[in-house]
KETI-50875 format. One record per residue (C-alpha): residue number from 1; residue in three letters; x, y, z. Coordinates in steps of 0.1 Angstrom, whole numbers. Each point is the difference from the previous one (the first is absolute). Example, Ala and Ser with C-alpha at 12.3 -4.5 7.8 and 13.67 -1.06 7.14 Angstrom:
[1,"ALA",[123,-45,78]]
[2,"SER",[14,34,-7]]
This chain:
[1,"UNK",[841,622,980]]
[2,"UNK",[-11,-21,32]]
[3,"UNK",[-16,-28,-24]]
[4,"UNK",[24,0,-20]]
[5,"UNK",[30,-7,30]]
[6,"UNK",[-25,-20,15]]
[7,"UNK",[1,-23,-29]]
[8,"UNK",[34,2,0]]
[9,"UNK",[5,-7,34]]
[10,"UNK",[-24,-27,1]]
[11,"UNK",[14,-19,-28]]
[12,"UNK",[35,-3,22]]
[13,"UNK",[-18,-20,27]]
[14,"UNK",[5,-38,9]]
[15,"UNK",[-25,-22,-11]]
[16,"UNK",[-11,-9,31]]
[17,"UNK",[-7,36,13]]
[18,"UNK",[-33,-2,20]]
[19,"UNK",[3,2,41]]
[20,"UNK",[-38,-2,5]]
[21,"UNK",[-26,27,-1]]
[22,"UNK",[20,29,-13]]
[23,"UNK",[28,-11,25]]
[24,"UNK",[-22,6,31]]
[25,"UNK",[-3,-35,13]]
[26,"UNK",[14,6,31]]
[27,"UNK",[-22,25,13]]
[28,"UNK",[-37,-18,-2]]
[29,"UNK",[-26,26,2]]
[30,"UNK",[28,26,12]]
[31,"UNK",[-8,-14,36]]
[32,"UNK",[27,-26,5]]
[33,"UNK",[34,-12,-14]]
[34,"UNK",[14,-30,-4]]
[35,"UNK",[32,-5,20]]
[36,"UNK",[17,-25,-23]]
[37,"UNK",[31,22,-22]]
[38,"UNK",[-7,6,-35]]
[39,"UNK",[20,-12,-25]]
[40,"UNK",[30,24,-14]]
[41,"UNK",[-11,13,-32]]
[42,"UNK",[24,-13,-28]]
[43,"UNK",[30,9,-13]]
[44,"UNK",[-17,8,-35]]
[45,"UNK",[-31,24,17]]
[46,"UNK",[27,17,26]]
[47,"UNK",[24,11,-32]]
[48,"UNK",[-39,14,-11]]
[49,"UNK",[-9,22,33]]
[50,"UNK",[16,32,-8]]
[51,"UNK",[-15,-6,-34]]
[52,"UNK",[-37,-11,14]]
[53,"UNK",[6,29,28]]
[54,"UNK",[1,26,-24]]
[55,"UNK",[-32,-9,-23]]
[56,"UNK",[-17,-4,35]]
[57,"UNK",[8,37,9]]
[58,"UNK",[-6,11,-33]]
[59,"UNK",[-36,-13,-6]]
[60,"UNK",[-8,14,34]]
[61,"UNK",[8,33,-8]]
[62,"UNK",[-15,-4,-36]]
[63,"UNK",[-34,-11,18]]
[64,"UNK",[-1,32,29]]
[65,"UNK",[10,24,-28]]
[66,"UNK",[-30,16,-13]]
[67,"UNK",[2,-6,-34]]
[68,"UNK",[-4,-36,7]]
[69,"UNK",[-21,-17,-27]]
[70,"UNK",[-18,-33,21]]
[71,"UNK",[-9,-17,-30]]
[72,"UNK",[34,-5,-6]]
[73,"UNK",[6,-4,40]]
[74,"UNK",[-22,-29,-2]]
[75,"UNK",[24,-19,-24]]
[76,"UNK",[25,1,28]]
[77,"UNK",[-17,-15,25]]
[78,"UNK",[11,-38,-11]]
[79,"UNK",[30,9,-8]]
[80,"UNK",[7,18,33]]
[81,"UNK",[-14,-28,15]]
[82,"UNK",[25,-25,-17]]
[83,"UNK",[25,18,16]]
[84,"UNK",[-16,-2,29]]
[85,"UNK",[2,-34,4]]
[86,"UNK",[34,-3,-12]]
[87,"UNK",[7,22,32]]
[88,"UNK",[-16,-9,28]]
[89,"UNK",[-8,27,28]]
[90,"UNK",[15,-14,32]]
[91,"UNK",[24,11,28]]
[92,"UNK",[28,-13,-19]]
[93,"UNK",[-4,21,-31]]
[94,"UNK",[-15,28,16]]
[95,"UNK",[34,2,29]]
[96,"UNK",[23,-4,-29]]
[97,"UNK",[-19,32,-17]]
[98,"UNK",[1,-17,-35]]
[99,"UNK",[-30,23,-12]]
[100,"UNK",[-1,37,9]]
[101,"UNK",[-38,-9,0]]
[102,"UNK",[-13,-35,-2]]
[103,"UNK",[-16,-11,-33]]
[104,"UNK",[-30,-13,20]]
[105,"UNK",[-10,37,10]]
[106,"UNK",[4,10,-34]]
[107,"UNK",[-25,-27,-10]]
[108,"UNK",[-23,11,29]]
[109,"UNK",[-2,39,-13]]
[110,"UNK",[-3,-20,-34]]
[111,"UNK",[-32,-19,7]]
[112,"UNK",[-16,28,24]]
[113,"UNK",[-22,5,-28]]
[114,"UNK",[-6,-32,-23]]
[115,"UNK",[4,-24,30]]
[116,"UNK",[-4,20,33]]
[117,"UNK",[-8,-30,24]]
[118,"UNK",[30,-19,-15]]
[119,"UNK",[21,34,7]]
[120,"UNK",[-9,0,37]]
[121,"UNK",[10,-33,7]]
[122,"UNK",[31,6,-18]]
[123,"UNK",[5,32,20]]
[124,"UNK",[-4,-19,31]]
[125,"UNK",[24,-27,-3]]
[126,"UNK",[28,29,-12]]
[127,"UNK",[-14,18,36]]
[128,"UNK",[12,-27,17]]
[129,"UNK",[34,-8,-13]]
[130,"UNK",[7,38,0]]
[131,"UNK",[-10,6,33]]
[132,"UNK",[18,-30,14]]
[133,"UNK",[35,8,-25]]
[134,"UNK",[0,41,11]]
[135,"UNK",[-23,6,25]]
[136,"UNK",[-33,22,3]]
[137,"UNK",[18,35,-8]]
[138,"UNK",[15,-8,-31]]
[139,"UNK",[-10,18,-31]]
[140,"UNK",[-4,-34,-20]]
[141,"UNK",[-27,-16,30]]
[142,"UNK",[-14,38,4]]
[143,"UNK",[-9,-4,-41]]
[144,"UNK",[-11,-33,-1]]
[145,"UNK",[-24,11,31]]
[146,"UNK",[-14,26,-11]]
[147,"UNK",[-7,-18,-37]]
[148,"UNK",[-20,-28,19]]
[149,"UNK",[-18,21,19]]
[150,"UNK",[-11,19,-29]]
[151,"UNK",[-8,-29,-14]]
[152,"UNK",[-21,-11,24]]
[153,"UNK",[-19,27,4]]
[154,"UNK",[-10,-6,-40]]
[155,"UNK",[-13,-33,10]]
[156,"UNK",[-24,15,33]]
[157,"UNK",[26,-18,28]]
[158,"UNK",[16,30,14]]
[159,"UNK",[-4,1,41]]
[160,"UNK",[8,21,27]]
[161,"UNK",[31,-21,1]]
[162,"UNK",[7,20,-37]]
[163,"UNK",[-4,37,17]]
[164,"UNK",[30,-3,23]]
[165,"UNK",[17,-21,-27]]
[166,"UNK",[-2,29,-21]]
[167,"UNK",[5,29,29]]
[168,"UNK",[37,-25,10]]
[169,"UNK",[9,-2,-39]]
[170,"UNK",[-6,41,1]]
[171,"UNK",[21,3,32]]
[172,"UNK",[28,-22,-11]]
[173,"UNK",[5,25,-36]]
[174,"UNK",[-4,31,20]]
[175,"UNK",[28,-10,22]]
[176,"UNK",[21,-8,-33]]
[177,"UNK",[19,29,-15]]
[178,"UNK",[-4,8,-33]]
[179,"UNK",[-25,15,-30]]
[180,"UNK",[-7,-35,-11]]
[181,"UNK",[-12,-12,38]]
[182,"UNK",[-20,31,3]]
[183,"UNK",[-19,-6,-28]]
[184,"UNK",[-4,-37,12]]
[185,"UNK",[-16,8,30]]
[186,"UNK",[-25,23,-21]]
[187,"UNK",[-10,-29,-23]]
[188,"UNK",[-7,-18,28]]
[189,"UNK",[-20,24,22]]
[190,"UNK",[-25,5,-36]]
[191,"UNK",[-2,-40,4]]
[192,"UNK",[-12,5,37]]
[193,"UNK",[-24,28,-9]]
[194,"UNK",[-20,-24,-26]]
[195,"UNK",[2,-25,26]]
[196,"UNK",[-16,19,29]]
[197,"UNK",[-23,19,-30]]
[198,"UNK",[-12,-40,-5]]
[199,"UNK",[-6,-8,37]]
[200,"UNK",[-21,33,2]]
[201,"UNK",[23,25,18]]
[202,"UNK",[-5,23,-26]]
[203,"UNK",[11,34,20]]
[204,"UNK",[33,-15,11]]
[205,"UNK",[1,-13,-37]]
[206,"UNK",[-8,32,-15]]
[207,"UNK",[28,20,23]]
[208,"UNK",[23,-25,-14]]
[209,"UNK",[-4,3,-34]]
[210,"UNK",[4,37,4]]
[211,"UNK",[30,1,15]]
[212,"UNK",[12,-26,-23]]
[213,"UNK",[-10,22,-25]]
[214,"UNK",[12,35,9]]
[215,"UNK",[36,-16,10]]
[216,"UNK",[3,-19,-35]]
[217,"UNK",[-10,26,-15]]
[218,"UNK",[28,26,18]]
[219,"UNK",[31,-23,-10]]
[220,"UNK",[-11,-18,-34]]
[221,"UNK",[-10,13,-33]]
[222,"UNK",[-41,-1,-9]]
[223,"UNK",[6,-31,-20]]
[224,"UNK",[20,-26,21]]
[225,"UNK",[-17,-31,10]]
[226,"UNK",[-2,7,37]]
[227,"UNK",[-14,38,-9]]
[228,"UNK",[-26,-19,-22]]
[229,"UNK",[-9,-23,30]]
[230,"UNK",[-6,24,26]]
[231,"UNK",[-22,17,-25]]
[232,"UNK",[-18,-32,-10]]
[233,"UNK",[-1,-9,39]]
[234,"UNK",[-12,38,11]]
[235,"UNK",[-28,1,-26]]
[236,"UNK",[-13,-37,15]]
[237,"UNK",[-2,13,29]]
[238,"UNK",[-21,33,-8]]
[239,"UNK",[-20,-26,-19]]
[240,"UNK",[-11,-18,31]]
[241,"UNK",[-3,32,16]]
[242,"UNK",[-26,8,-26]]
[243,"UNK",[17,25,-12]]
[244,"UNK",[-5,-4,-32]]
[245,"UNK",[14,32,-19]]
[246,"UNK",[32,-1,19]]
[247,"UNK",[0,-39,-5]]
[248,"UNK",[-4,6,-42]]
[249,"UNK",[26,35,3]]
[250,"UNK",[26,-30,14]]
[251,"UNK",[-6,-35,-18]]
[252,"UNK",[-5,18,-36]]
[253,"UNK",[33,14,-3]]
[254,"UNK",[15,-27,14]]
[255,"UNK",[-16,-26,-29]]
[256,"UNK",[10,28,-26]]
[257,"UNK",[38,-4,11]]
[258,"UNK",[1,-39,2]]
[259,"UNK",[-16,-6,-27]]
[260,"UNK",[25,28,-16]]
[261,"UNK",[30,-16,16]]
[262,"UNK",[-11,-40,-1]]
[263,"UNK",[-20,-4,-29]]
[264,"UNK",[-38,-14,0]]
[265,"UNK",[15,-38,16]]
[266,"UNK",[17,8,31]]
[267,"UNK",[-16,-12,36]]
[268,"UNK",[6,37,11]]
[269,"UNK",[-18,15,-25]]
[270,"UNK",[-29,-24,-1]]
[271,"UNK",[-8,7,38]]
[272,"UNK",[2,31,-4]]
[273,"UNK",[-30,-1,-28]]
[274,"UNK",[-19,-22,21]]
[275,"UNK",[4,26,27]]
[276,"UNK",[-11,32,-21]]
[277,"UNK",[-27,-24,-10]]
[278,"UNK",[-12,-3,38]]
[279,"UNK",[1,33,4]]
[280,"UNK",[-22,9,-31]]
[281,"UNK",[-25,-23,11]]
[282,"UNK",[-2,19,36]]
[283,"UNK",[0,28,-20]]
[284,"UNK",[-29,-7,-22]]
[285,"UNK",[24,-4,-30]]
[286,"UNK",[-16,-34,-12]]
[287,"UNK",[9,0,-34]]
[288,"UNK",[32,11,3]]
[289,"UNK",[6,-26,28]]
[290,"UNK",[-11,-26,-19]]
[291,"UNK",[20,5,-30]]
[292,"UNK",[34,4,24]]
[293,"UNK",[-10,-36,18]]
[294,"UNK",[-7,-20,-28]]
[295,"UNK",[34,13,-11]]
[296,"UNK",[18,-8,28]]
[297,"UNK",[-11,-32,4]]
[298,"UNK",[7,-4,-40]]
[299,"UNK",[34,6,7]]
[300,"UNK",[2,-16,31]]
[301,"UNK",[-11,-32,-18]]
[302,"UNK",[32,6,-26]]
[303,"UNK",[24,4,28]]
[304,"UNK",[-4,-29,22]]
[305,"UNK",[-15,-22,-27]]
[306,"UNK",[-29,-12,17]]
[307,"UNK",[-33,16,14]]
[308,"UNK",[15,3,38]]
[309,"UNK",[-19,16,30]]
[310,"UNK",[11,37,-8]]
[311,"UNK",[-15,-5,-35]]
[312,"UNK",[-33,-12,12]]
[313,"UNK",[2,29,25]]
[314,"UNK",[2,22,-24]]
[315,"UNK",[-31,-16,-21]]
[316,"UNK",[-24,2,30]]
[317,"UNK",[9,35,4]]
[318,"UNK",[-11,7,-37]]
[319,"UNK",[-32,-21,6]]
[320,"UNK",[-6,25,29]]
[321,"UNK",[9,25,-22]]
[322,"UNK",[-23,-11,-29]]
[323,"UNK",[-32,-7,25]]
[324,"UNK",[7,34,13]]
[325,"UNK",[-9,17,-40]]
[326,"UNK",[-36,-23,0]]
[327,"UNK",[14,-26,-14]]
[328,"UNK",[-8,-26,22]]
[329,"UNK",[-4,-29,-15]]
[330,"UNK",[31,3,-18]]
[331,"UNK",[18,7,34]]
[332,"UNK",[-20,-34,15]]
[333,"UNK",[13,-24,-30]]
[334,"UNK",[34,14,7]]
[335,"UNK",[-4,-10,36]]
[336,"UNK",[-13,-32,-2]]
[337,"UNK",[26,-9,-27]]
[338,"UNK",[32,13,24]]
[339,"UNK",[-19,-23,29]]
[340,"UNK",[-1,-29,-23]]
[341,"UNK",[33,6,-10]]
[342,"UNK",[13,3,38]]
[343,"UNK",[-18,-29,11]]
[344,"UNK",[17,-20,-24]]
[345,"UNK",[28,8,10]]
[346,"UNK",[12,-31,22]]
[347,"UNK",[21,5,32]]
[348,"UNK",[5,34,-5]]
[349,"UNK",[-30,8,19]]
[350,"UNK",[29,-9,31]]
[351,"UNK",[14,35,-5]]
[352,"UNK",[-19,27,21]]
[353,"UNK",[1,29,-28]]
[354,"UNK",[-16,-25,-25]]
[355,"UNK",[-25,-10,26]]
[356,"UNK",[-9,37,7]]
[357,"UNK",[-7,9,-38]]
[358,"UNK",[-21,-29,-2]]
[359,"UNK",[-20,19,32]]
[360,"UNK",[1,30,-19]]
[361,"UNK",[-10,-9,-30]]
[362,"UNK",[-32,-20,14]]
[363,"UNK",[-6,30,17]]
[364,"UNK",[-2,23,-30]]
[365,"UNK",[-19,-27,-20]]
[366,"UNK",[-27,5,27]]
[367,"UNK",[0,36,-2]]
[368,"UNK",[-5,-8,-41]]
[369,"UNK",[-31,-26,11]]
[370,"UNK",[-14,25,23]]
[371,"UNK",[1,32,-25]]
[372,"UNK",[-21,-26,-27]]
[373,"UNK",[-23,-9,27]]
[374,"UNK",[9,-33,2]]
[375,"UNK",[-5,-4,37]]
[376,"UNK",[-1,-40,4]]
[377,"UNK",[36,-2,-19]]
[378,"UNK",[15,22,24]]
[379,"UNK",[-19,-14,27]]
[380,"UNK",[18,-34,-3]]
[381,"UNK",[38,17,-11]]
[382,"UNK",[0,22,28]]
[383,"UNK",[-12,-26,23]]
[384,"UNK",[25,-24,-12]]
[385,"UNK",[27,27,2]]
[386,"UNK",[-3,13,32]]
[387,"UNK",[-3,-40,8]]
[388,"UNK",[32,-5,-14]]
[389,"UNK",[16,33,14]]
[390,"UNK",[-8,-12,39]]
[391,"UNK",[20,-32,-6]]
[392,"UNK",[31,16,-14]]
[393,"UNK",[20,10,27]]
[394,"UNK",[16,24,-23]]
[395,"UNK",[-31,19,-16]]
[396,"UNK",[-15,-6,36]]
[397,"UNK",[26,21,25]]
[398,"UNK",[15,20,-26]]
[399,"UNK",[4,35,9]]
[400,"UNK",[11,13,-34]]
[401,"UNK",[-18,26,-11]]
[402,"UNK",[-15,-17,-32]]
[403,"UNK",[-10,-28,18]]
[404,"UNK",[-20,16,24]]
[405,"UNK",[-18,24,-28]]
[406,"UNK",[-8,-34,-17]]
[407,"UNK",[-17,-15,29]]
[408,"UNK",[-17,32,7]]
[409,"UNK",[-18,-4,-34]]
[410,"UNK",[-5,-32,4]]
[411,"UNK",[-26,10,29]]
[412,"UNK",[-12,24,-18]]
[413,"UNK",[-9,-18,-25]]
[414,"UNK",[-19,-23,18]]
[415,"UNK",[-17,24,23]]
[416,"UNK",[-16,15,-33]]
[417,"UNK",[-9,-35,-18]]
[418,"UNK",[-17,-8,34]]
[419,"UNK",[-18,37,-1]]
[420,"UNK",[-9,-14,-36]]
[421,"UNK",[-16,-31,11]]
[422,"UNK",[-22,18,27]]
[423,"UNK",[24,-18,30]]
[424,"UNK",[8,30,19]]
[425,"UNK",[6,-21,31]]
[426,"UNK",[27,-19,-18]]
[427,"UNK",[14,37,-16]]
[428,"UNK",[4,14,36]]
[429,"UNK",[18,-28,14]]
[430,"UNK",[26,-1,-30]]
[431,"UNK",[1,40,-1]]
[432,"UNK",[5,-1,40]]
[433,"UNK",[31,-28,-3]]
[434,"UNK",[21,23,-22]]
[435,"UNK",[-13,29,23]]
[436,"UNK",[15,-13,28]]
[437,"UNK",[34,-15,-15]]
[438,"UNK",[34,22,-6]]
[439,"UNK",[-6,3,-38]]
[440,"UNK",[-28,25,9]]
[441,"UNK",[22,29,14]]
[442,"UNK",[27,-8,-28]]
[443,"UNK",[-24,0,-31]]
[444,"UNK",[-14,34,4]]
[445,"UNK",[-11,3,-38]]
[446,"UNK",[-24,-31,7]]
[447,"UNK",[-12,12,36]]
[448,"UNK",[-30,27,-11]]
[449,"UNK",[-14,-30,-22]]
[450,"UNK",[4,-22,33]]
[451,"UNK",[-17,24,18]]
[452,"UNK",[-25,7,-30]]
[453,"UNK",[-8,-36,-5]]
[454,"UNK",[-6,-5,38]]
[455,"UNK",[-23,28,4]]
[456,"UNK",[-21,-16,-29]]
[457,"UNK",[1,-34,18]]
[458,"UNK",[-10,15,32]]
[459,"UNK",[-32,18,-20]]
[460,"UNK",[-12,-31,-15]]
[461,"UNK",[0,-21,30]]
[462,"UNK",[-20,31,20]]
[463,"UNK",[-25,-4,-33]]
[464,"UNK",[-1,-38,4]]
[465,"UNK",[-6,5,39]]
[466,"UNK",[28,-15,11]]
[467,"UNK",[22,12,27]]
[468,"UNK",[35,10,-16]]
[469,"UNK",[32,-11,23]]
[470,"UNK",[21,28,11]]
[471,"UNK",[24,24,-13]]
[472,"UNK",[32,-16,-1]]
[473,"UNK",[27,18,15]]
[474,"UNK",[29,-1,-30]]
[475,"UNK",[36,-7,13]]
């Protein structure tokens, strides 16, 4: 239906149809707007808007129904986006209310998965016009919010600026009347729960989720997409807890339903694969693990087209997975390819999240050298990496939790190749500066090997008559 009235629709417009980058012109960035007036649309496209506003609201309730097929999704986008530029997104359009919802946000939800970083800016510009045409409180500007913040947060830029974004977008549904508000506000609160889970609040996350959970759960059937959520979100959370069989009682049933409901290509049911996936790992699972990433990345690849960050994601975990069963030089040639691969990868390495699997997966490819013995390798990658990691202001001061376990090793690691080389001197001082920094209270799986490697360091340099330094006193 929707290509086909798209085609239709599309086929009725003026030659000369284009008003810049899918009509957003105006807004540059989403930061400013031009104060000249836009021009009227034409006679021929203004007979068209009831016509163009109804495909519009029909492809964006096609794309949030569940049975959405995103292959198919994908062969909207240009032609979405042709309508898009045929009309623009600007105060005049947006106070004359020609589009229930603006073709441009459709586009957005459109290339949250195939072309996220294209979506955000999109999102943005639409943020501004919306805000600036109805105000903060309106349910339009609340939506197009909340879908840039969630997109943000895929790309590793959410800020504390996001949490009381998110805790105003909550307020401002719950103050709404109505079922459909409610549930709003509940979508959003999940958002804020993997946002605070990401920036290592997990107890405030975890309470979240719950409650998300258990009040989902008492107005929706088992199966609705906010039910799923919660359950998806709740199960992340025990995860991170280390709670693994409450973690795997949660994210299983959840992949059974999506994948019941959505089908094998649907960006719902793919993360929640790569989630069960994480959780076998943790829970010693690693064949099973590796068989659900390599599919989710598999099917990631189909859906957006293109090996994108989540799909490479999903490929490190496997190697992780496969090094895990013994296989390690399997897992290493997997690594070093996915490096290659990201490296290559031009200005992309601009985005935080793609900057941040590049740490991670250096750091598991020194965990691979180190397991083969191959000391001098991971001497020089882990030297380079924490290197790297102190001039990016991002990996540097982040206080997400995944960052911090990730530096952690990265001591580590060197403490032990140091150990290796008979520098005990040198494994102390590196041991001591993670000792003494905030990652060592937060990262309490890696503290008793801390603690292990310094007593070694200590003994060696009592055996080599030197006199050790003192105990640091951890923060």
């Amino acid at each position: 239906w929707s290509q086909t009235h798209c085609d239709s629709l599309l086929r009725q417009f003026p030659a000369a149809d284009a008003a810049g980058d899918v009509g957003l012109a105006p807004a540059a960035g989403g930061t400013a707007a031009s104060s000249t007036p836009q021009p009227a649309l034409s006679a021929i496209l203004m007979a068209l808007v009831p016509q163009a506003s109804a495909v519009v609201q029909k492809i964006y309730l096609y794309i949030a129904d569940q049975q959405c097929d995103w292959a198919l999704a994908r062969c909207l986008s240009p032609r979405v986006a042709r309508i898009c530029q045929a009309f623009p997104c600007n105060q005049q359009s947006l106070e004359q209310r020609h589009f229930a919802i603006p073709p441009q946000m459709v586009l957005a939800i459109l290339w949250r998965v195939t072309r996220p970083f294209d979506a955000r800016r999109v999102l943005q510009c639409v943020l501004f016009h919306v805000t600036k045409a109805y105000g903060d409180e309106d349910r339009l500007t609340l939506g197009a919010l909340s879908n840039t913040l969630t997109l943000q947060h895929s790309e590793g830029l959410s800020s504390e600026q996001d949490r009381i974004h998110c805790r105003s977008i909550i307020s401002a549904y719950q103050a709404m009347p109505g079922k459909t508000e409610s549930l709003a506000a509940l979508s959003v609160t999940h958002n804020l729960a993997h946002l605070l889970l990401d920036q290592g609040e997990n107890d405030e996350a975890f309470r979240m989720f719950i409650r998300v959970h258990q009040a989902a759960t008492k107005e929706l059937p088992t199966t609705h997409p906010i039910v799923l959520s919660a359950s998806h979100g709740a199960g992340v959370a025990y995860m991170f807890k280390g709670c693994v069989k409450e973690a795997m009682s949660m994210l299983r049933p959840v992949w059974e339903a999506r994948l019941a409901i959505h089908g094998d290509y649907h960006p719902h049911t793919i993360v929640s694969q790569y989630a069960l996936g994480l959780a076998c790992i943790q829970a010693g699972q690693y064949a099973e693990a590796d068989q659900l990433l390599r599919a989710a990345s598999a099917h990631q690849l189909v859906v957006t087209g293109h090996s994108d960050i989540e799909a490479l994601s999903m490929l490190l975990s496997a190697a992780v997975a496969v090094a895990a069963q013994g296989q390690v030089q399997g897992a290493t040639k997997m690594i070093e390819d996915l490096v290659k691969a990201m490296e290559s990868g031009g200005n992309t390495r601009q985005i935080p999240a793609v900057r941040f699997l590049q740490f991670s997966a250096r750091v598991e490819l020194v965990n691979c050298y180190l397991h083969q013995a191959m000391f001098p390798e991971a001497h020089t990658l882990v030297e380079a990496t924490i290197n790297e990691a102190s001039h990016d202001e991002d990996l540097r001061n982040s206080a997400r939790f995944a960052h911090q376990v990730l530096r952690a090793r990265c001591f580590i690691y060197m403490a032990q190749i140091h150990l290796h080389f008979n520098r005990p001197k040198n494994a102390l001082d590196t041991i001591q500066t993670f000792m003494v920094s905030p990652d060592f209270n937060l990262c309490s799986s890696l503290r008793d090997i801390a603690k292990t490697i310094h007593n070694h360091a200590t003994a060696a340099l009592v055996a080599s008559h030197q006199q050790p330094p003192p105990q640091p006193l951890s923060r």
